[in-house]
Structure formats: C-alpha cells, structure tokens
C-alpha positions as CSV (number, residue, x, y, z in Angstrom):
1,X,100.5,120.0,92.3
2,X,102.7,120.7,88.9
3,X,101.5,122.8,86.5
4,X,100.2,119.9,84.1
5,X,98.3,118.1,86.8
6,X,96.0,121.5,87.4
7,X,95.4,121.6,83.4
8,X,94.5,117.9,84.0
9,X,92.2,118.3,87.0
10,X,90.5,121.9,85.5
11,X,89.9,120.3,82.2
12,X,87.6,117.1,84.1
13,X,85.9,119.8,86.0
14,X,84.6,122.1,83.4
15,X,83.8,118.4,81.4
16,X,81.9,117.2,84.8
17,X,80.1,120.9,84.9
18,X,76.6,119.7,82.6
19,X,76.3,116.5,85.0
20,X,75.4,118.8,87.8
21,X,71.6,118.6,89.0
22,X,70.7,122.0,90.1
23,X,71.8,125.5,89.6
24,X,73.3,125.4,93.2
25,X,75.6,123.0,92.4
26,X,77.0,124.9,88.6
27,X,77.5,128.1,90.6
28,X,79.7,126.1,92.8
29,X,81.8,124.5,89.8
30,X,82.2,127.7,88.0
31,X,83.8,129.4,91.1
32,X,86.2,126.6,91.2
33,X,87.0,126.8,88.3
34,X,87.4,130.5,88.3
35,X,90.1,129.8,91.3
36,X,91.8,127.3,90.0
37,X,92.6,129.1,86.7
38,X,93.7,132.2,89.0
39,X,96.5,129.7,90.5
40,X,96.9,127.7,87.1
41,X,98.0,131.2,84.6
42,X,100.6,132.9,86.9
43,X,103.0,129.6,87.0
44,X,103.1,129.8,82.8
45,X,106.5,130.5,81.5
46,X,105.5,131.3,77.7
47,X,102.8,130.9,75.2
48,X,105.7,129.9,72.6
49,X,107.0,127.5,74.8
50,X,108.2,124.6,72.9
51,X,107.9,121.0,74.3
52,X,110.3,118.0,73.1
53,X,108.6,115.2,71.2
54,X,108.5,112.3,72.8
55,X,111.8,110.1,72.5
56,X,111.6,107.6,69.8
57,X,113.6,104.4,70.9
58,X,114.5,101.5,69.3
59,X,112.2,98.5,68.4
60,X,112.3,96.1,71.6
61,X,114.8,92.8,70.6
62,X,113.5,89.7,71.1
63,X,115.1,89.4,74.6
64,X,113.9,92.7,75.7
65,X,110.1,91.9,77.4
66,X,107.2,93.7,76.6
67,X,105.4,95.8,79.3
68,X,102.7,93.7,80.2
69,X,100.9,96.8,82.3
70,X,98.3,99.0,81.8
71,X,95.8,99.1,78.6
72,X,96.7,97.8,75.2
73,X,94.8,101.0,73.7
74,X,93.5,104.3,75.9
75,X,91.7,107.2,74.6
76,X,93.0,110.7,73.5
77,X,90.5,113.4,75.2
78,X,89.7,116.7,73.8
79,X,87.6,118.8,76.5
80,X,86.2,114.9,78.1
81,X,85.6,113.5,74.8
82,X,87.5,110.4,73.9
83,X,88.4,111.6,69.9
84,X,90.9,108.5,68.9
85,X,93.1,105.2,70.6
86,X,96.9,105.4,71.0
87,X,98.6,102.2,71.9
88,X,101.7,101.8,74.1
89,X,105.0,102.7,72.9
90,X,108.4,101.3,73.9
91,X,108.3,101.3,77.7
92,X,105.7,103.3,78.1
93,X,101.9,101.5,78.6
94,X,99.3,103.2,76.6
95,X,97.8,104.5,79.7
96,X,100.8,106.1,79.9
97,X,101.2,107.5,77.1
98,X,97.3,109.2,76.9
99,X,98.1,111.1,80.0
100,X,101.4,112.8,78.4
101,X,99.6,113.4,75.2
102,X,96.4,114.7,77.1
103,X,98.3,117.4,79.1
104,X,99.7,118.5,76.6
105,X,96.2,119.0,74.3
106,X,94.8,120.4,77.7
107,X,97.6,122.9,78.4
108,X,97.1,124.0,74.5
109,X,93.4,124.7,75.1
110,X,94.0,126.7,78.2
111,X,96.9,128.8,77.1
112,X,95.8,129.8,73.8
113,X,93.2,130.1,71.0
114,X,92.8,127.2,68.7
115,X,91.7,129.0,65.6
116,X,95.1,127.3,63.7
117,X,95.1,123.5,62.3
118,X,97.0,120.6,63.4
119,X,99.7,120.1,61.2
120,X,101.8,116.9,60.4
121,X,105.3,116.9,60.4
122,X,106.6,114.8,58.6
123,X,110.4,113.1,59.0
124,X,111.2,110.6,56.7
125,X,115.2,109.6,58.3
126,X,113.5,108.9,61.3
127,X,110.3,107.1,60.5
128,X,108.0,109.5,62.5
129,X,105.5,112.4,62.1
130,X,104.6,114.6,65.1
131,X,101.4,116.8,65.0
132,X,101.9,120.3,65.8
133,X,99.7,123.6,66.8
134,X,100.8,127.0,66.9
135,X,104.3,125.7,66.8
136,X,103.7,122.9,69.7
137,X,104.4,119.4,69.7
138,X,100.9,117.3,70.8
139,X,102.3,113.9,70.1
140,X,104.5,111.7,67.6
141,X,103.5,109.3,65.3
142,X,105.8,106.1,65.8
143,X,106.1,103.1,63.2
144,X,104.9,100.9,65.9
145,X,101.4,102.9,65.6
146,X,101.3,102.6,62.1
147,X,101.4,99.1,62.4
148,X,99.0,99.3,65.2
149,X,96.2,100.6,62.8
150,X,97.6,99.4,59.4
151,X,98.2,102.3,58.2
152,X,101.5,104.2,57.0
153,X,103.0,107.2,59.3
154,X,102.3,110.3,57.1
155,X,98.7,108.7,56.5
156,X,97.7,108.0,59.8
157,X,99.0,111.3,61.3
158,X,96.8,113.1,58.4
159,X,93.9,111.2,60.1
160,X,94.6,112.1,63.3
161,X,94.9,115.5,63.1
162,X,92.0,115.9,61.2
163,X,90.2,114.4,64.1
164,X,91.9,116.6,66.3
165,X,90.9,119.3,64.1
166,X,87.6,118.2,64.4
167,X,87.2,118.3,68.0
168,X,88.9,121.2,68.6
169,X,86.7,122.7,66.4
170,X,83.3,121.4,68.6
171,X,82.3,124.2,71.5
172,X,82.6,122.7,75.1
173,X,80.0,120.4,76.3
174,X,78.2,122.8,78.0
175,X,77.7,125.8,75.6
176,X,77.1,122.7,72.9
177,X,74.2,121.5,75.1
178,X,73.4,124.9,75.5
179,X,73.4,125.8,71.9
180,X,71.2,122.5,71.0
181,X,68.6,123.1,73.7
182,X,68.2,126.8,72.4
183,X,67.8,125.5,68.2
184,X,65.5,123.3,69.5
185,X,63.4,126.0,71.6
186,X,64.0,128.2,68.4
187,X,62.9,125.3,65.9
188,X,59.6,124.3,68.2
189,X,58.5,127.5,68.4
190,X,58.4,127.7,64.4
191,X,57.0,124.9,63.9
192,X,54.0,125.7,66.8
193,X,53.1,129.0,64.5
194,X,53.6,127.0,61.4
195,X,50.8,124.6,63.0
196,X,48.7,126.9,65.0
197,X,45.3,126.1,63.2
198,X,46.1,122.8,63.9
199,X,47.0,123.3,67.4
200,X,44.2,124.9,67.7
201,X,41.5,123.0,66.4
202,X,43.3,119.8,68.7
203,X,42.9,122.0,71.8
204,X,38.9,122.7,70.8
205,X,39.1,118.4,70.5
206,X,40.0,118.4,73.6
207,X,38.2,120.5,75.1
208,X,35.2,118.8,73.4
209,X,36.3,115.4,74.6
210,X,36.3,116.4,77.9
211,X,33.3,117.8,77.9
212,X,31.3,115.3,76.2
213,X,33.3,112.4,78.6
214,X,32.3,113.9,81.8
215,X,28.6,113.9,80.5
216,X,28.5,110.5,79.4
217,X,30.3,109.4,82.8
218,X,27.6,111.3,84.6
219,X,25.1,110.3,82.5
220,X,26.2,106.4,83.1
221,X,26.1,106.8,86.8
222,X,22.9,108.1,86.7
223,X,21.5,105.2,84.1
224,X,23.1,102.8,86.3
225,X,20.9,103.6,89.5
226,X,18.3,101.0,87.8
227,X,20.8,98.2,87.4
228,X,20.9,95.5,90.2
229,X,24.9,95.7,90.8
230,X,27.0,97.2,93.7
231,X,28.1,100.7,93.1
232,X,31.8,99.8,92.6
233,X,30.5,98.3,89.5
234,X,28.8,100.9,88.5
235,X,31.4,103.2,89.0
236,X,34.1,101.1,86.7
237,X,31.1,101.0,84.2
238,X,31.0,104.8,84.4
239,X,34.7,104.8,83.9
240,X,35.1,102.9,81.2
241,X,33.1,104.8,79.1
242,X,34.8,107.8,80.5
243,X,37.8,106.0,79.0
244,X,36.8,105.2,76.1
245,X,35.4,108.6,74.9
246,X,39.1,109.8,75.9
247,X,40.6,107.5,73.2
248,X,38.6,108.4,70.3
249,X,39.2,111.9,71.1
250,X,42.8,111.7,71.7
251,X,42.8,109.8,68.0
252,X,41.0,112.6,66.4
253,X,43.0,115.1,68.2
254,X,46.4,113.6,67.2
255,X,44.4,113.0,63.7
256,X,44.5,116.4,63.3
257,X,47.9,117.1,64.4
258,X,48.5,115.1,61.3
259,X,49.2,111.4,62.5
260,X,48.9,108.7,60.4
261,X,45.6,107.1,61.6
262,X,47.0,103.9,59.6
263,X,49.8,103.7,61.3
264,X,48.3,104.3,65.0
265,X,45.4,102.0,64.6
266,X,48.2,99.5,63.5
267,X,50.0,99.9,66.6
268,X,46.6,100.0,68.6
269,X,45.6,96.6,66.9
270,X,49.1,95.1,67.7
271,X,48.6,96.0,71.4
272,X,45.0,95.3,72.0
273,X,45.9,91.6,70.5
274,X,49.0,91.2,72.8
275,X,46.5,92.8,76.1
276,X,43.9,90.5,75.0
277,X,46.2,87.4,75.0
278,X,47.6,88.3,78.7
279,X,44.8,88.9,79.9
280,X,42.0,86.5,77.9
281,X,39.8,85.1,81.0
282,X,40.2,88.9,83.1
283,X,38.4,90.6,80.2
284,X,36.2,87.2,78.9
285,X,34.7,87.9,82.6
286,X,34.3,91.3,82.7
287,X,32.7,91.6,79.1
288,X,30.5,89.1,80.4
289,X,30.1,91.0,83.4
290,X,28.6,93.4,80.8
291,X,26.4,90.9,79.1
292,X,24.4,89.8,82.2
293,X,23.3,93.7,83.6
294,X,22.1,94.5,80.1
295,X,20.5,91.6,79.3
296,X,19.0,91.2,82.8
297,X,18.7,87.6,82.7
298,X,18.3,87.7,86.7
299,X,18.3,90.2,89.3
300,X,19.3,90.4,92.9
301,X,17.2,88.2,95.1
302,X,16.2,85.9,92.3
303,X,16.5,82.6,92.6
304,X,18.3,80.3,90.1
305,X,20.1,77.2,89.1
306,X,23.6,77.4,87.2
307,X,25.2,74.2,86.9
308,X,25.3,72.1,90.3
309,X,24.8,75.1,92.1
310,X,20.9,76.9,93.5
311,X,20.4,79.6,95.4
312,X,19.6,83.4,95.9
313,X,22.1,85.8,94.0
314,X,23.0,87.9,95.9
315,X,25.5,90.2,94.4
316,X,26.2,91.0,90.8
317,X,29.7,92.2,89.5
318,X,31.1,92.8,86.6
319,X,33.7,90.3,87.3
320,X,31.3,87.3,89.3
321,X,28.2,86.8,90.7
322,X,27.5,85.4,93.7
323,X,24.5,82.8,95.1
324,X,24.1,81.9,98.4
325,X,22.9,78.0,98.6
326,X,20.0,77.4,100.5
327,X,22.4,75.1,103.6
328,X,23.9,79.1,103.8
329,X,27.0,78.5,101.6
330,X,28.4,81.6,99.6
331,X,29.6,80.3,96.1
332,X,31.4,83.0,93.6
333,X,31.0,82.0,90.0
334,X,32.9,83.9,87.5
335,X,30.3,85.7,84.9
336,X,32.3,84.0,82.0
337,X,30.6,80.1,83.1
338,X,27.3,82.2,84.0
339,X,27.3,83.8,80.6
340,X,28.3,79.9,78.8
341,X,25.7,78.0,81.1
342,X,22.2,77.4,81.1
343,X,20.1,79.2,83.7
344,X,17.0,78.4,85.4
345,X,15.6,80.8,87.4
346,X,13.0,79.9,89.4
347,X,11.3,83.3,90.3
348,X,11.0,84.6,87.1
349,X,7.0,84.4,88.1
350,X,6.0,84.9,90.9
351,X,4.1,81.5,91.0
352,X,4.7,77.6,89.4
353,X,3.4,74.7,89.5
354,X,4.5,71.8,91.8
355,X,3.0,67.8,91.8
356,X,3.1,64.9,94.1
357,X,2.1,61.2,93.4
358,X,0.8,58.7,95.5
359,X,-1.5,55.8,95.2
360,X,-5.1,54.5,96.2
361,X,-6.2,50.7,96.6
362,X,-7.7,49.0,93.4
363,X,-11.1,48.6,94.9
364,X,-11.5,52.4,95.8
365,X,-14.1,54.4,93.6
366,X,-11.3,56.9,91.9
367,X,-14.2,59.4,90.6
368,X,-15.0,59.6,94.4
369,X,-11.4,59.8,95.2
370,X,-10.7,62.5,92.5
371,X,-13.3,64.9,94.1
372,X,-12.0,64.3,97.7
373,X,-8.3,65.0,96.8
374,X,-9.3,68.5,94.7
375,X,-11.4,69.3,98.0
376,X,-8.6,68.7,99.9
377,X,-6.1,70.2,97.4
378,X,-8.4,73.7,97.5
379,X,-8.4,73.6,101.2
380,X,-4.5,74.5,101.4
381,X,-3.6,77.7,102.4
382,X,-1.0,79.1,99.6
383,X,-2.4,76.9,96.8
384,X,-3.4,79.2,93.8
385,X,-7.5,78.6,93.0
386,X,-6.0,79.7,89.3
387,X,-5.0,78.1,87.6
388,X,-7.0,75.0,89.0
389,X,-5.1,72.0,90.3
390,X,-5.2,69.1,87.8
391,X,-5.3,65.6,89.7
392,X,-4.6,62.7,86.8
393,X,-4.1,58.7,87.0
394,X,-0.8,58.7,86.0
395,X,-0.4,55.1,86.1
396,X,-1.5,51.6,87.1
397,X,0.9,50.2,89.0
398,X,1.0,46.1,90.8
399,X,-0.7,47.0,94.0
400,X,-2.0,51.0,93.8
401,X,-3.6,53.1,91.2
402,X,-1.1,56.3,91.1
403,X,-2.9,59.7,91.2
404,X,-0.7,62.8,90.5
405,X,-2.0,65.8,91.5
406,X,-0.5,69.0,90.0
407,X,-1.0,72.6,91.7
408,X,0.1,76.1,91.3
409,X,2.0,77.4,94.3
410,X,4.5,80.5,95.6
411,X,8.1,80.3,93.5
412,X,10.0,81.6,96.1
413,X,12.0,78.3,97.7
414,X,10.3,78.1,101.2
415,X,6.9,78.7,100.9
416,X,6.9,76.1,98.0
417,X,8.7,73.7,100.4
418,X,5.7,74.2,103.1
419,X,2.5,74.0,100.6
420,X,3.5,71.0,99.2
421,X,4.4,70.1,102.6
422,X,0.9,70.5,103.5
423,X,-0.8,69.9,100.7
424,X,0.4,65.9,101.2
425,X,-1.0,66.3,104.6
426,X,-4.4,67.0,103.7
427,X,-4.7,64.6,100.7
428,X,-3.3,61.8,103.0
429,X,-6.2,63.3,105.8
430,X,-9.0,63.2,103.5
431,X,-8.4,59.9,102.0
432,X,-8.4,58.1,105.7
433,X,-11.5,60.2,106.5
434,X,-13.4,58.6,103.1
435,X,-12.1,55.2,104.0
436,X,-10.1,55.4,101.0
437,X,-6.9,53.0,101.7
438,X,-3.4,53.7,100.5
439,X,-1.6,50.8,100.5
440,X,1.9,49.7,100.4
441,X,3.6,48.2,97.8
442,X,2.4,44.0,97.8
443,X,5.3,41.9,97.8
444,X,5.0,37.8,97.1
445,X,7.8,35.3,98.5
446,X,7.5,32.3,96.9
447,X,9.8,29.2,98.6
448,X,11.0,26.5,96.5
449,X,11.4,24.2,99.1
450,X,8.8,24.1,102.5
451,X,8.9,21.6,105.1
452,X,5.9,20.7,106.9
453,X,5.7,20.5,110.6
454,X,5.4,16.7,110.1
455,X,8.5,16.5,108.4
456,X,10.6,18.9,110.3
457,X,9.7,16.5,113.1
C-alpha cells in the first residue's frame, strides 16, 4: 500500500470513529489507528516536500472526445466532510481528480499543523491559480473550472480556499461532537439552577398529581362496586379518570415550567378534533357507555324493549349492552342506538297490569256476568287483590257483547305469561258453569240464485 493510500484509508477511519455504537468498538478504532500511523510516519521523506501541480493541458479540439466516465462533479473532503465540487479536467474524470486532490489535503493534515492559510497563487501567462499551505501545492485552479462555476480564476480560487480555510479550521468530528455534547451539558445545567424554583414547584405538581390520581382511581373502583357493569368496565372507568387527573397536572406542571398554555391548549384542541374525527362512533359509544351507568335507566336482569329487540340485559359495557331474547338469542347493541332509542322497561315495578277480551251472548244478564268474572278473576293465584281488577263492556259488537277485564299481575315475563294464561281459564270455567254462552262470531250467506229441489229435477 503507497504512502497516499494509508493517508487515504487512516483519514476514513478516524471520520468513521463517532459512528461506532459502544465503547468496545472506539477502543478498537483508536488502536488502529494508533498502528497504522506507526507504519504511515516512518515512510515520510520531508515535511517541505514539494509536490508538482497538476499538469495543465490544452483545451480538448473538437475531434478530441470527452471522457464520458465517472462523475461530472465529486466532492473535496476535509477530515470526511464534503467542503466544495471539482469537475473533471482534461482526461481526468472528476472522480479522478477528488482523489488526487484529497490525498494531498489528507497527507497535509497528517504531516503537519494547519495553523497557516491557504493561499492563491496566482499566474496570469498561464491562466491558472493553485492553492498553497505551508509552501504545498493542494490543487490548481484551471479555466475550465472557472467556467464550470461562472466565475473568473483568481475569484474562484479566493473562494475556495476560504472554504478550505474554513474546514481546516473545524476540530475533527469527534472532539466537535465531543465539544457540543459538553456546552450543552454545561448550558443545561445553568439553565436547571437558573429555574430551580420552578423545577421545583413542577416536581411538588407532580408529586401532587400522583397522589391525588391514585386516590381518585381508588376511590372510582371503590364507587363503582354499586354500578351494574362487569369489572373490566369498571376498571377503564377507574382509568380514565386516573388519566385524566394526569393531564391537567402535567398542564399545570409544564404551566409552571413556563409553557405557553395558549399555545398547548391550541395544539390539544387541534388533536382532540382530528382523534374525535377518527374515531367518532368508538368514543360516541363509549361516552354513551358513560350515560347509561349514571343515569341508571336499567340494570342487570331488567327487562326491556329497545327497538325490535326484548329481553333480559344481561351485561352492561361501556361500549354495548347486551339482551338476551326470550327464544335464547344473545343480541349486542352498541350503547350509542341504546342511548338515541326509546326504552321500555318492563320491570321497572315489580307488578303491571295486563287485560284480555272476550265476549258473552246478547241475552246473558251482564251484571250477573260481571260478578262471576271478578269471582273468577280473584280466584287466580298471582293476580294482585290491589289494585282491584276492573272488568268493563268495551264494546257491542254483531253477535257478542265484549267484556275486557283488566288485572294487575307479576312484571317479570313468565309469570305474566301463566296468570293471564290462567286467568282466561277460569273466566271461560265460570261462565259455562252459570250457563253464560260465549258465542262465535254469526256469519249470514245470502245466495242470489237457489234452486229448488223441484227444479233441479
């Protein structure tokens, strides 16, 4: 390996040095390093060493081709850092052409201090300028570059050098990162006495959030023992508010850090709107989740109509409440449509009142009949004695005279099924026992034409 390519190689390893992970893997670099610059200084000839500028030649002629390989532009590196472009010159591709130039800059840094300035030479016979340190040619400024960037020789050779300058100026990555991360240990720690009453009064925030959220979250667990939910219900309920407490604190806290509560609440706003959009019918059903267990409208075991669908709730959530239909179907309604719909609860008392109709012949005495179907009616096991049944001539129909009889009875969906069930029985009883018919409908067929037997013969 020539004395160049070391510089080349040592100068991508110190630049690849910050990239490592762990301190394992920088001791390792930095002993390579150490090596290779043991076999890198003993093959140097001279700090004074001068190097030739790089041959000018002569403008190609319009039957000479262009290179067509490589870059149009490649970068000039100063310790890894890309500090300006070069294009290509003559038959060399700009590729090309970086490398030279970069082993040179490379073999500067090692060899020697750069406290001096890049200079510009100047040579006006020529057309060129080369930029020099400590009496060392770095590279040549060539009319072909000027035109590259627009510029004239002198000017643009001022510019780069300045950049050089510049860069060579910068510490190496690592002590630069090194440098930065220790101002801005230095800068924090000023800054943390400067604000330590308000550090402090945001840790006693804190605190007192956490405090009084842990409370409240126990306190809601506890409360919740009364409400008719499952418990991982209550335990999001619990949660929620354990949440909530934590952002008003946090505000405060950062409140007193000095944040602009504008500001924040802006941002809040922006971002409750956007969550509320995304996730409109999630929350619509939870909040109504909500709704329902404080205002009790039903409880577990209750049960109810919503909509097409009757039956015994059997679990409440925060996000749906389920019935189960009295044919033993399970049917999940989302708490939104139970919060929107209209709900009829059926064993909100523990009794109601029930009626049946039927109806008595025309000749039948209906004071008589009145007295036998109440005697009847108060026979009935489950009937309530109060309030009293009502039995009422509801209406006068072709062939019957309609009685309704209305009773109070058990709300719960089966034994209101079997009282009415046997209330019926004993009205229908009764009545056949006091000779009381109940006839049918009477329907009349009139023909418009009848043969008699004589004429059909």
């Amino acid at each position: 390996m020539s004395f160049s390519d070391k510089i080349i190689f040592l100068n991508m390893m110190v630049s690849f040095i910050p990239k490592a992970n762990s301190k394992y893997y920088s001791r390792q670099f930095l002993a390579v390093i150490f090596l290779l610059s043991v076999l890198i200084v003993p093959t140097q000839k001279g700090l004074t060493q001068e190097v030739s500028p790089i041959p000018v030649t002569s403008p190609p002629s319009a039957t000479q081709e262009t290179p067509t390989t490589g870059l149009f532009f490649a970068d000039i590196l100063v310790r890894g850092r890309p500090v300006f472009q070069i294009g290509s010159l003559g038959e060399l591709s700009a590729t090309q052409r970086a490398q030279i130039i970069n082993r040179r800059i490379a073999s500067v840094l090692v060899r020697s201090q750069t406290d001096s300035k890049v200079s510009v030479v100047t040579d006006s016979q020529r057309g060129i300028a080369t930029l020099q340190l400590n009496n060392r040619v770095l590279m040549t400024v060539t009319q072909q570059d000027a035109q590259d960037f627009n510029l004239d020789v002198e000017a643009l050779g001022q510019w780069w050098a300045n950049q050089l300058n510049q860069a060579f100026d910068q510490p190496p990555l690592a002590i630069d990162v090194g440098q930065r991360l220790l101002s801005t240990l230095i800068k924090f720690q000023r800054e943390t006495i400067d604000n330590l009453p308000s550090v402090l009064g945001m840790l006693l925030i804190v605190i007192a959030t956490g405090i009084i959220a842990a409370s409240m979250r126990h306190l809601t667990l506890r409360g919740a023992k009364h409400w008719e939910v499952d418990r991982n219900s209550k335990i999001l309920v619990s949660r929620l508010v354990y949440g909530f407490i934590w952002v008003i604190g946090s505000i405060v806290a950062l409140g007193v850090l000095g944040l602009d509560f504008a500001t924040l609440l802006g941002t809040l706003g922006l971002t409750s709107v956007a969550i509320g959009f995304s996730l409109k019918d999630i929350l619509s059903n939870y909040f109504s989740g909500v709704v329902l267990l404080v205002s009790r409208s039903f409880h577990l075991g209750d049960q109810i109509v919503i909509k097409e669908f009757e039956g015994t709730v059997t679990q409440i959530q925060l996000r749906a409440t389920t019935l189960r239909t009295y044919d033993g179907r399970v049917v999940y309604i989302p708490n939104q449509e139970v919060f929107s719909a209209i709900i009829i609860n059926n064993t909100t008392t523990t009794i109601r009142r029930n009626s049946i109709t039927f109806g008595i012949n025309y000749n039948a005495d209906i004071t008589k009949a009145k007295q036998i179907i109440n005697d009847a009616v108060l026979g009935v096991t489950g009937i309530e004695k109060e309030p009293k049944p009502d039995i009422l001539v509801r209406e006068l129909a072709a062939s019957t005279v309609n009685i309704e009889v209305r009773c109070w009875v058990n709300s719960r969906r089966l034994p209101f099924l079997e009282t009415t069930s046997l209330m019926a029985q004993a009205i229908k009883e009764a009545l056949e026992e006091a000779g009381i018919d109940m006839p049918t409908d009477i329907y009349t067929l009139k023909f418009s034409d009848v043969l008699t037997v004589s004429e059909q013969k």
